[in-house]
C-alpha positions as CSV (number, residue, x, y, z in Angstrom):
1,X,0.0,0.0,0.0
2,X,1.3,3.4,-0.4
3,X,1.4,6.3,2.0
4,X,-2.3,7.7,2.3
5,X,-0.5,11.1,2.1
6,X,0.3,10.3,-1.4
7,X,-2.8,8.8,-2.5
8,X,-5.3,11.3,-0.8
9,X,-4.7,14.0,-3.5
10,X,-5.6,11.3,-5.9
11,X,-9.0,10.3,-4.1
12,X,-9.6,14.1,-4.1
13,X,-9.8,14.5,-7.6
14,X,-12.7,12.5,-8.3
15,X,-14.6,13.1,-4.8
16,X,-14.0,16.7,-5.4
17,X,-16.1,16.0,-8.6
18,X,-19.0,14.9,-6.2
19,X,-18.3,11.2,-6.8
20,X,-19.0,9.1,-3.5
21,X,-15.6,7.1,-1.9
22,X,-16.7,3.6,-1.1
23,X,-13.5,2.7,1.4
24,X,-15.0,-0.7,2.5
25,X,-16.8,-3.9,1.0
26,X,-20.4,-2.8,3.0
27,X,-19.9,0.4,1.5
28,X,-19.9,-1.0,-1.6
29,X,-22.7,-3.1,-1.1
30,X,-24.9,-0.4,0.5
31,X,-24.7,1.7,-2.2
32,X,-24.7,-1.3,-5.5
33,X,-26.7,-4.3,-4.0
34,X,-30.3,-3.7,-5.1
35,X,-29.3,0.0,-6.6
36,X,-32.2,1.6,-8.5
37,X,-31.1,3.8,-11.5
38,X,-27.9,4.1,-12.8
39,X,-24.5,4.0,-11.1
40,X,-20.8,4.9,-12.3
41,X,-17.9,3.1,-10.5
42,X,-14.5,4.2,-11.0
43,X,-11.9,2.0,-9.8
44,X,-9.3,4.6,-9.1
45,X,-5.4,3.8,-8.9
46,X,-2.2,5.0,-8.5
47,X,-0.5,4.6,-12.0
48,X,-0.5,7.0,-14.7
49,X,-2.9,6.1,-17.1
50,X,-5.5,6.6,-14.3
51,X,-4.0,9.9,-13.8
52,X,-3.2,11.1,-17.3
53,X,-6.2,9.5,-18.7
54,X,-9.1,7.9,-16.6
55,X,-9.6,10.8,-13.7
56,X,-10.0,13.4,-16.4
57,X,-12.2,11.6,-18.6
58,X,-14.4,11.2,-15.9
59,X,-14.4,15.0,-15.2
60,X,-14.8,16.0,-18.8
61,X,-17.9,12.9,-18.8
62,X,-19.5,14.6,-16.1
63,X,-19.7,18.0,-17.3
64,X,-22.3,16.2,-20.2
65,X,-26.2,17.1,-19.2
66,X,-26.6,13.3,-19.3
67,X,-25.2,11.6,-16.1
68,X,-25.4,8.8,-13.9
69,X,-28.0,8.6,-11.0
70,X,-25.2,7.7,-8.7
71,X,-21.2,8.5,-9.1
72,X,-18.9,6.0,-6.9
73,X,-15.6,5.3,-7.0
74,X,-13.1,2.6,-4.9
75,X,-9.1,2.7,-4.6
76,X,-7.5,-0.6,-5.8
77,X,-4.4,-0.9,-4.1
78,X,-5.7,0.8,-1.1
79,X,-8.9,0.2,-0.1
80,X,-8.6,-3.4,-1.4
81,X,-11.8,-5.1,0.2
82,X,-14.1,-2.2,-1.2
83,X,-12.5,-2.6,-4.8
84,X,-12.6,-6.8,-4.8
85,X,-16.1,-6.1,-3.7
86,X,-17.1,-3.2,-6.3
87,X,-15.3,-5.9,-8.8
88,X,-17.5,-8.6,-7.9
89,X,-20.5,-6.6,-9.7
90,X,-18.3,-6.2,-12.6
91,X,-19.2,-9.9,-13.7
92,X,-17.6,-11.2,-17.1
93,X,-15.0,-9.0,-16.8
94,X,-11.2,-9.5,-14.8
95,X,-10.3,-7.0,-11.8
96,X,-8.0,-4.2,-13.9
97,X,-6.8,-0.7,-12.8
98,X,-8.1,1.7,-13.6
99,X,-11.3,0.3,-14.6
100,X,-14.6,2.1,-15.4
101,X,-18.3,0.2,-15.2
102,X,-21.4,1.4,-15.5
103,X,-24.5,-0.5,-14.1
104,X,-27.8,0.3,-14.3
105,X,-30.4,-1.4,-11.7
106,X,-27.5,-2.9,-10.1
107,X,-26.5,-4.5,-13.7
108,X,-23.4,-4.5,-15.5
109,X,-24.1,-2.1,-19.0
110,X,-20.6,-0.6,-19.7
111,X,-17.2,-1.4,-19.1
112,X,-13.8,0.4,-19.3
113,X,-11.1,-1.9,-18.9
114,X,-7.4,-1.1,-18.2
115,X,-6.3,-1.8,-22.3
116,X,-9.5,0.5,-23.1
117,X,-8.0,3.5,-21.1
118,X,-4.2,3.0,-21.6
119,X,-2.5,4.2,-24.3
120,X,-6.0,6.7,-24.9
121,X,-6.5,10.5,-24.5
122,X,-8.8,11.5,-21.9
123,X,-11.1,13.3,-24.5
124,X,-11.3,9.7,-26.3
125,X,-12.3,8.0,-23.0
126,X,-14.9,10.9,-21.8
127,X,-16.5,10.5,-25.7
128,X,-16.8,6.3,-25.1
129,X,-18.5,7.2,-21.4
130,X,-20.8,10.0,-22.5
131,X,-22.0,7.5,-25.1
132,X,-22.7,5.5,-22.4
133,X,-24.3,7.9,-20.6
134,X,-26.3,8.8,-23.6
135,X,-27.5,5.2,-24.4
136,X,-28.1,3.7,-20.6
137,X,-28.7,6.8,-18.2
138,X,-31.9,8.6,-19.9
């Protein structure tokens, strides 16, 4: 794990964004198990396509008129219960970080994977999630 003084300016550029920090596995379920509407979960990380690419996109998504009914987001690598568990609603796919799913009455819709956000510009990944948005949140 690395040094929460290290990693907090990282959680704080997505909460800062209004996005709720699930930091344990009942979190998780509190807020996905039986969830009504639509819900964004960002599986946040340390590396630098999360930071380069994945964190913006998600602020540039969110300025669309179309959102999610709920914005979450876990830490993997730090908060490792809560990620496993926001993973475990991620089904089909393999745990990967950063990773970006979309579910919609508590169902799996969308899904950024690690190889879908590396290697991408941020504008690239906000246009693939505001489709999303477009298609699954209205």
């Amino acid at each position: 794990m690395y040094d929460e003084r290290f990693v907090t300016p990282m959680r704080q550029e997505l909460t800062r964004l209004g996005i709720d920090e699930l930091r344990t596995a009942q979190d998780v379920d509190a807020r996905l198990k039986d969830a009504k509407g639509t819900t964004l979960v960002v599986v946040n990380s340390v590396c630098g396509c999360a930071a380069r690419n994945a964190r913006p996109a998600v602020a540039s998504a969110l300025q669309h008129r179309v959102k999610p009914d709920q914005l979450t987001t876990v830490f993997a690598g730090q908060d490792t219960e809560a990620a496993a568990r926001a993973r475990s609603y991620f089904t089909g796919y393999a745990p990967s970080s950063p990773q970006i799913g979309l579910l919609k009455d508590g169902k799996l819709v969308f899904m950024l994977e690690r190889y879908q956000i590396e290697g991408r510009t941020a504008d690239q990944i906000a246009n693939d999630l505001v489709g999303a948005f477009d298609q699954y949140c209205q």
